[in-house]
C-alpha positions as CSV (number, residue, x, y, z in Angstrom):
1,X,0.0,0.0,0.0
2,X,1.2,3.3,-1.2
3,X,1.5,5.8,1.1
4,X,-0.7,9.0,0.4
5,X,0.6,12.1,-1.2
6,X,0.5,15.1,0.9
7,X,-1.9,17.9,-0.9
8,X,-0.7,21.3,-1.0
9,X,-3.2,23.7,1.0
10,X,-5.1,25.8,-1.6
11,X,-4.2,29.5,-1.1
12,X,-6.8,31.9,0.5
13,X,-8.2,34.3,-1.3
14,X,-8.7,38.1,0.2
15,X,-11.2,40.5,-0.7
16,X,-10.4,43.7,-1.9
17,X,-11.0,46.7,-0.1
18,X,-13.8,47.5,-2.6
19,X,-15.6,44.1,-2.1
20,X,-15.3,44.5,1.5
21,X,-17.0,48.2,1.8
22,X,-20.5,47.9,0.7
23,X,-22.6,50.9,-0.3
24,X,-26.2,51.7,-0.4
25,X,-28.5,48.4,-0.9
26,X,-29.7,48.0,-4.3
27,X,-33.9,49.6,-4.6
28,X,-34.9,47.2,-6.6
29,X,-33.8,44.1,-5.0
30,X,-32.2,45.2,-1.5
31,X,-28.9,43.3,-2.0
32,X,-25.5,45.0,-0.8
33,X,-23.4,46.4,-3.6
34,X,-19.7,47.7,-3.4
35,X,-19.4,51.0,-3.6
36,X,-18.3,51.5,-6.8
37,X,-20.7,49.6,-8.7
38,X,-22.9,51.5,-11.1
39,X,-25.4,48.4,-11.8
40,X,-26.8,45.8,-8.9
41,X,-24.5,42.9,-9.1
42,X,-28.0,40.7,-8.8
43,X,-30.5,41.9,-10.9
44,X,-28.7,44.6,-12.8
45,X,-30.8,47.6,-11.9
46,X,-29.4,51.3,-11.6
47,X,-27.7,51.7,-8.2
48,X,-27.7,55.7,-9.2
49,X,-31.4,56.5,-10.9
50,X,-31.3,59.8,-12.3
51,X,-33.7,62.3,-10.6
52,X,-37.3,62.7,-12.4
53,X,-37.5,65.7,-14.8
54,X,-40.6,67.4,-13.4
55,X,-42.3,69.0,-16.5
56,X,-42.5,73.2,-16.8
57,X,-45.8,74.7,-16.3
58,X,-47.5,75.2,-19.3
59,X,-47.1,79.1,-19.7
60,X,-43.0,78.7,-19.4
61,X,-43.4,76.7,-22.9
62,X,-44.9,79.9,-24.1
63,X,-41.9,82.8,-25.9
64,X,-40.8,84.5,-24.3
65,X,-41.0,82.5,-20.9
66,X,-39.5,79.3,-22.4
67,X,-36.0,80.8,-23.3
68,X,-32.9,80.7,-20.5
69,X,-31.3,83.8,-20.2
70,X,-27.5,83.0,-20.2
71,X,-25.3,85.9,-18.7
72,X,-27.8,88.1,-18.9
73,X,-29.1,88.0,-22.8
74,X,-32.8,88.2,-23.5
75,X,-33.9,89.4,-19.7
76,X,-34.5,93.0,-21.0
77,X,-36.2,91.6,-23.8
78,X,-38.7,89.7,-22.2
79,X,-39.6,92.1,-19.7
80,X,-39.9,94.5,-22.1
81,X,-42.3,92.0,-24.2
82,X,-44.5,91.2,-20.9
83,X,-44.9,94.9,-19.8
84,X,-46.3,95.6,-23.5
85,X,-48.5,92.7,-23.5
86,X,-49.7,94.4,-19.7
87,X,-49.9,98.1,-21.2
88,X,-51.9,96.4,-24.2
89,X,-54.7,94.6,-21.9
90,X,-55.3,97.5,-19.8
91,X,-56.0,99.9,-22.6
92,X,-57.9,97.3,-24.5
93,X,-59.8,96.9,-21.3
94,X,-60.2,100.6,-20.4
95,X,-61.3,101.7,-24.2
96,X,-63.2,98.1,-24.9
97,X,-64.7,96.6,-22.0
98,X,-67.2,98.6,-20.0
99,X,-66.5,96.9,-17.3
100,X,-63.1,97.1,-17.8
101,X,-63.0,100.8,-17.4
102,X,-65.6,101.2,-14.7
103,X,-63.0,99.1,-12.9
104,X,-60.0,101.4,-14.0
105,X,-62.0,104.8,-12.6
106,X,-63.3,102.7,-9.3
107,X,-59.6,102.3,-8.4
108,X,-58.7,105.9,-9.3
109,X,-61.5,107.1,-7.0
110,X,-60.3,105.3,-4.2
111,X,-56.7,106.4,-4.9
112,X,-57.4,109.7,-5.4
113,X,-57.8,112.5,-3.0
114,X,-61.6,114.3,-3.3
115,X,-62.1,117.9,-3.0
116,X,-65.4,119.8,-2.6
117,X,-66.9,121.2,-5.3
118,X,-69.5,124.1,-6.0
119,X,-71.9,124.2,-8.5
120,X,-71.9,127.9,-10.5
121,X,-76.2,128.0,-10.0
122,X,-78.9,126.0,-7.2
123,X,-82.4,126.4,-8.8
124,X,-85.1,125.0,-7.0
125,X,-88.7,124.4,-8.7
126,X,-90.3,125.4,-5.6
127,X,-89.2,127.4,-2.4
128,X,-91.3,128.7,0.5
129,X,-90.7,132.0,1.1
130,X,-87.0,132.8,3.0
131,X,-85.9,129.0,2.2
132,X,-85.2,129.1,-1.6
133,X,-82.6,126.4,-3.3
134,X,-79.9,128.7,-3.0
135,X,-79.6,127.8,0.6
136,X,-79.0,124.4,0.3
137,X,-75.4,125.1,-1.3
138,X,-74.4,128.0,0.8
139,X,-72.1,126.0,3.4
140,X,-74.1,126.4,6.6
141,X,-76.0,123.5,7.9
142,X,-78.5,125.9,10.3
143,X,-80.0,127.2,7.2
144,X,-82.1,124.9,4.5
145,X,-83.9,125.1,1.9
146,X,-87.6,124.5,2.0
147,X,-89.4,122.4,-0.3
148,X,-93.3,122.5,-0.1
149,X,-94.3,119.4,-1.0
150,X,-93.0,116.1,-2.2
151,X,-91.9,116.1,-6.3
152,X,-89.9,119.2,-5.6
153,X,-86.5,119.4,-7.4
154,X,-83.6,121.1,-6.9
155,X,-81.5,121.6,-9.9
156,X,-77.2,122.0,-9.8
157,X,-75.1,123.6,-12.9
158,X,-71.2,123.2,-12.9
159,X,-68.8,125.6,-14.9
160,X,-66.3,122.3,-16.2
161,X,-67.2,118.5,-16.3
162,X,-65.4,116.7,-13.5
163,X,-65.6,113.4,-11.7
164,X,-68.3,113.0,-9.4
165,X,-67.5,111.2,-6.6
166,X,-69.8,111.5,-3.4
167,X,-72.5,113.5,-2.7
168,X,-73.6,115.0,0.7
169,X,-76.5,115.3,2.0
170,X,-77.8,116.9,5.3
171,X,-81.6,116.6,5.5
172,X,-83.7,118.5,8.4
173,X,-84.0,122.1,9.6
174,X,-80.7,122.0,11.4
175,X,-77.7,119.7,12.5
176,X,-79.0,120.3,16.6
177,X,-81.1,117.5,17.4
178,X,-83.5,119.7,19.2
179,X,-84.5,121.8,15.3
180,X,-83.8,118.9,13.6
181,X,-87.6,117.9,13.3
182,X,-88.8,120.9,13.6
183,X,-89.9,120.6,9.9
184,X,-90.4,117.3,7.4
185,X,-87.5,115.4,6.6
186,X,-87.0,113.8,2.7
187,X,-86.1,110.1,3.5
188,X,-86.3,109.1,-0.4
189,X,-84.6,110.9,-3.2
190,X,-83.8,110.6,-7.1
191,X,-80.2,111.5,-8.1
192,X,-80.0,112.3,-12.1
193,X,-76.7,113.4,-13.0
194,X,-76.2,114.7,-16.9
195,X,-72.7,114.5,-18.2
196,X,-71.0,116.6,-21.3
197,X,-71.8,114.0,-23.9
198,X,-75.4,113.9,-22.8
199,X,-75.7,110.5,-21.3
200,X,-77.8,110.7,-18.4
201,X,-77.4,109.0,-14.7
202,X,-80.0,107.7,-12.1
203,X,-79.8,107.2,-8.9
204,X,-82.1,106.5,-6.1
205,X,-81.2,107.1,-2.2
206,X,-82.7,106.4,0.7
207,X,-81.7,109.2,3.5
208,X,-82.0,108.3,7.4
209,X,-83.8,110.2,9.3
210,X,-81.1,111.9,11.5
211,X,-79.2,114.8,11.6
212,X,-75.5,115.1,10.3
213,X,-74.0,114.2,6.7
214,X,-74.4,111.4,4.9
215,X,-72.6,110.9,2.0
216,X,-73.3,108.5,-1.3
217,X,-71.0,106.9,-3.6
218,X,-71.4,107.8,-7.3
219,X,-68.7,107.7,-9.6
220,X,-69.8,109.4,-12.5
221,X,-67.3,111.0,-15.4
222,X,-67.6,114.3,-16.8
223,X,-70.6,115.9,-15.0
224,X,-71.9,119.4,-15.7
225,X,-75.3,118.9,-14.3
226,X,-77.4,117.2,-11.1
227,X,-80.9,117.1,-10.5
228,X,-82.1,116.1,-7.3
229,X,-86.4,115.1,-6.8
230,X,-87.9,114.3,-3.0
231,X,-90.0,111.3,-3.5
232,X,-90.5,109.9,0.1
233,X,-90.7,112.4,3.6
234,X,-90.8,111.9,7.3
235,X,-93.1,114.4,9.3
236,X,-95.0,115.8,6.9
237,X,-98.3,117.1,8.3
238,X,-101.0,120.5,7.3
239,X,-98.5,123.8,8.3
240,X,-95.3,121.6,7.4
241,X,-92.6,121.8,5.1
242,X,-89.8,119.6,3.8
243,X,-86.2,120.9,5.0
244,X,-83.2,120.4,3.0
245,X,-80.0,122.0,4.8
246,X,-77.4,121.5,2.8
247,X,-75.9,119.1,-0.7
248,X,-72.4,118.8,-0.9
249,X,-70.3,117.6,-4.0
250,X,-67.1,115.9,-4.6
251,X,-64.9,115.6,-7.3
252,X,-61.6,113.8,-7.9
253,X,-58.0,115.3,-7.9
């Protein structure tokens, strides 16, 4: 019997550094990767996906939004083409749209500083005696002018259209509590406001019965004349009158 050859021990193999590190797991699969590795060693997927492209919102695929300015180029250009396109809506809406431009002067009236203004006549169509129309543009609230009965009218004349604003009005005998009732009081009123062109406004207010101003929001371009008609009193009785002590108008600066 032959005795057996020794075997030679087989060498051991190391792993390299690389092997031995392992990265992130693969997301597909979970298994451990070496750093280094681009692909999953097991099933080959991405061990680096590329981040999703989120799409642009649909108005930055529109010129001029969609070009890149590099160092600068094209900026001037495009803000000079979007403050055009801006300029070009808000005259087409101011000369085009109605609305448009009744919008455009509401803003400008509540930008825009009011000052009072005085109409050149006051014509009433009927006065009792010491209370004509006059009165009722004169600046003094303990004066008024004194309408006999309701469907009396007090007509305004300006010198130069203007913006009308507000009106004010301060119904009753006087601003003292203790005159105020003294005589009737309108509580219901027709405003019809004539501008240059001849296009006519209407209006109708209700007044409270109270002493002190109250004013009401118009809004109305180019005015040269304002008609205002009693419809409605408070207090009216045999011996009575209807006091009116002062109407106040405002343009815009």
């Amino acid at each position: 019997m032959k005795p057996a050859k020794p075997m030679a021990q087989r060498p051991k193999v190391r792993k390299s550094s690389s092997e031995t590190q392992q990265g992130p797991p693969c997301p597909q699969c979970g298994t451990a990767n070496a750093p280094d590795r681009r692909f999953c060693r097991r099933c080959a997927a991405p061990l680096r996906p590329t981040a999703r492209v989120v799409p642009l919102p649909w108005w930055r695929t529109v010129w001029p939004f969609r070009r890149r300015a590099r160092s600068g180029s094209g900026v001037w250009v495009r803000r000079s083409v979007i403050a055009l396109v801006l300029v070009g809506l808000l005259v087409g809406g101011y000369f085009l749209i109605p609305a448009g431009r009744w919008l455009y002067e509401d803003v400008r009236d509540k930008l825009g500083k009011a000052t009072p203004i005085t109409p050149t006549s006051t014509k009433a169509t009927a006065s009792v005696r010491g209370h004509g129309g006059a009165l009722a543009t004169d600046g003094l609230s303990n004066t008024y002018w004194g309408a006999p009965k309701v469907g009396d009218a007090l007509s305004f004349e300006f010198r130069a259209p203007f913006r009308l604003v507000d009106v004010v009005i301060h119904t009753g005998a006087s601003a003292k509590t203790e005159t105020f009732r003294n005589q009737a009081r309108p509580t219901k009123a027709d405003l019809v406001v004539t501008a240059s062109d001849g296009k006519v406004h209407k209006k109708s207010i209700t007044l409270a019965d109270k002493p002190g101003p109250q004013t009401i929001q118009t809004g109305y371009s180019d005015v040269v004349s304002i008609q205002l008609t009693l419809h409605e009193t408070a207090g009216l009785t045999e011996g009575r009158h209807i006091a009116l002590a002062e109407v106040e108008f405002f343009k815009r600066s």
